[in-house]
C-alpha positions in Angstrom: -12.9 -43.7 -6.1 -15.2 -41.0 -7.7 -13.3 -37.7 -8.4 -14.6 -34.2 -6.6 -16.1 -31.6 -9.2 -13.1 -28.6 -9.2 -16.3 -26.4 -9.3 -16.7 -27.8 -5.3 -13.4 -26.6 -4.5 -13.8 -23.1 -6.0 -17.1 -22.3 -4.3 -15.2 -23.6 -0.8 -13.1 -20.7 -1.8 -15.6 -18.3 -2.7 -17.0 -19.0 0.5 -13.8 -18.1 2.3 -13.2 -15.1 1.2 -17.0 -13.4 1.6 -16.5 -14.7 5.0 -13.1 -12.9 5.7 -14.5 -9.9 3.9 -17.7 -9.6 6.2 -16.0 -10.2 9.1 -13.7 -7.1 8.3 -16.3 -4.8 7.7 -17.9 -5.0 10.3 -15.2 -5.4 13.2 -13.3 -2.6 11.5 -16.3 -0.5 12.1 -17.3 -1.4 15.6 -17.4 1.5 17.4 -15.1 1.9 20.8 -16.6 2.2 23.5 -16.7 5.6 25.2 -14.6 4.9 27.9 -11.8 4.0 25.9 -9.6 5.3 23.5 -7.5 3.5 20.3 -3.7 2.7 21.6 -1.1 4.3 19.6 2.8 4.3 19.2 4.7 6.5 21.0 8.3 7.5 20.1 10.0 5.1 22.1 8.5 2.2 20.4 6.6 1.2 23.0 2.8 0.8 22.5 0.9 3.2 25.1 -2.7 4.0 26.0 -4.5 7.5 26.4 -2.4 10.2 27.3 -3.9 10.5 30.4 -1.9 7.5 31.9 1.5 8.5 30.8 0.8 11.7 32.8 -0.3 9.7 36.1 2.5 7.4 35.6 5.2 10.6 35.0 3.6 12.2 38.2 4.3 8.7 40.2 8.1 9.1 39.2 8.2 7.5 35.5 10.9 9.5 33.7 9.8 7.2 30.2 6.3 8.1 31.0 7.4 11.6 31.3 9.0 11.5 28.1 5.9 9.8 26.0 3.9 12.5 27.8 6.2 14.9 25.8 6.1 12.9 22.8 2.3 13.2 22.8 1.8 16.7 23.6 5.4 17.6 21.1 2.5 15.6 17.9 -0.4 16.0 19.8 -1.5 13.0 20.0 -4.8 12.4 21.9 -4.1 15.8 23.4 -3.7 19.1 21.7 -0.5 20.0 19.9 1.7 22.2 22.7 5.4 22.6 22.5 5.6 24.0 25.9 3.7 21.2 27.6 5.8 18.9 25.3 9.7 20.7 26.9 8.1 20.8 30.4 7.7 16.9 30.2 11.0 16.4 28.4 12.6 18.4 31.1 10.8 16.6 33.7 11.8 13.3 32.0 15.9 14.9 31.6 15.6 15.7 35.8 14.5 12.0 35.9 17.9 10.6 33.9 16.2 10.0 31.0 18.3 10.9 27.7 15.4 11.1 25.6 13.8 13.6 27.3 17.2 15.9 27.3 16.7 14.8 24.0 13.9 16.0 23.2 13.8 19.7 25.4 16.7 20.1 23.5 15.2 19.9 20.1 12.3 21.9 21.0 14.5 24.5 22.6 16.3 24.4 19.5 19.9 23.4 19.1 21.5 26.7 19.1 20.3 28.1 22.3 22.1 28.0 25.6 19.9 25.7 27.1 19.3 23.3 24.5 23.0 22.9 24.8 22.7 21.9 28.1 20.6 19.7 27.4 22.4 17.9 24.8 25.3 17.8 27.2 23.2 16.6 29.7 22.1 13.5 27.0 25.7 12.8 26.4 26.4 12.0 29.8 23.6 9.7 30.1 25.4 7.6 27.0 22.7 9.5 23.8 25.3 8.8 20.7 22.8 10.9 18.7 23.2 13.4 21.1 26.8 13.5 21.8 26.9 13.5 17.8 24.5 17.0 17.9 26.4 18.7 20.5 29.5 17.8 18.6 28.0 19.8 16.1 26.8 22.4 18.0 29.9 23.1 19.9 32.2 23.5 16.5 29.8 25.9 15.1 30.6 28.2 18.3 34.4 28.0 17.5 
């Protein structure tokens, strides 16, 4: 049996790889199509599209959507960056029973204020350890 010239073997692999490396090039630089938009992480961990659906969803009722809403407007992500936007979802999302949201109007608020006191509180109750762990915190300051 007649042996194969290594020399075969390393232009196979040559091969390979300018394949792989054209292929990226150019799929990485396909452009999206005007209708859509790229999907990103929200802070949940959940992977979400446009903006503009987590805002329909929190208007049908969705207290996460609510809250990724917030998250996006809080980073400004795909929309512009708007801390007051960003508590009125978090609010909305806390009205819902959602901890993150009372979460997150309570870090906007910021955690000395009445109201981000509430709520924290408010986050407790719904079972937030990092939360209950704040308002700890926030409660022995006062004393």
């Amino acid at each position: 049996m007649r042996k194969k010239p290594i020399y075969l073997y390393s232009l196979v692999a040559v091969v390979l790889v300018a394949v792989g490396v054209f292929s990226l090039l150019f799929t990485a630089s396909a452009p999206i199509a005007p209708d859509s938009q790229p999907i990103s992480m929200s802070a949940d961990g959940y992977r979400t599209a446009q903006a503009g659906t987590e805002i329909q969803k929190c208007k049908d009722g969705d207290a996460n959507a609510c809250f990724n809403a917030g998250a996006k407007y809080e980073g400004g992500y795909g929309v512009p960056r708007d801390p007051k936007i960003a508590t009125e979802y978090f609010v909305k999302s806390c009205d819902m029973g959602f901890a993150g949201g009372c979460a997150g109007a309570a870090m906007l608020d910021g955690t000395e204020t009445v109201n981000a006191e509430q709520f924290l509180r408010k986050a407790c109750d719904l079972k937030d350890k990092p939360s209950c762990n704040k308002l700890a915190t926030v409660t022995k300051k006062k004393k």
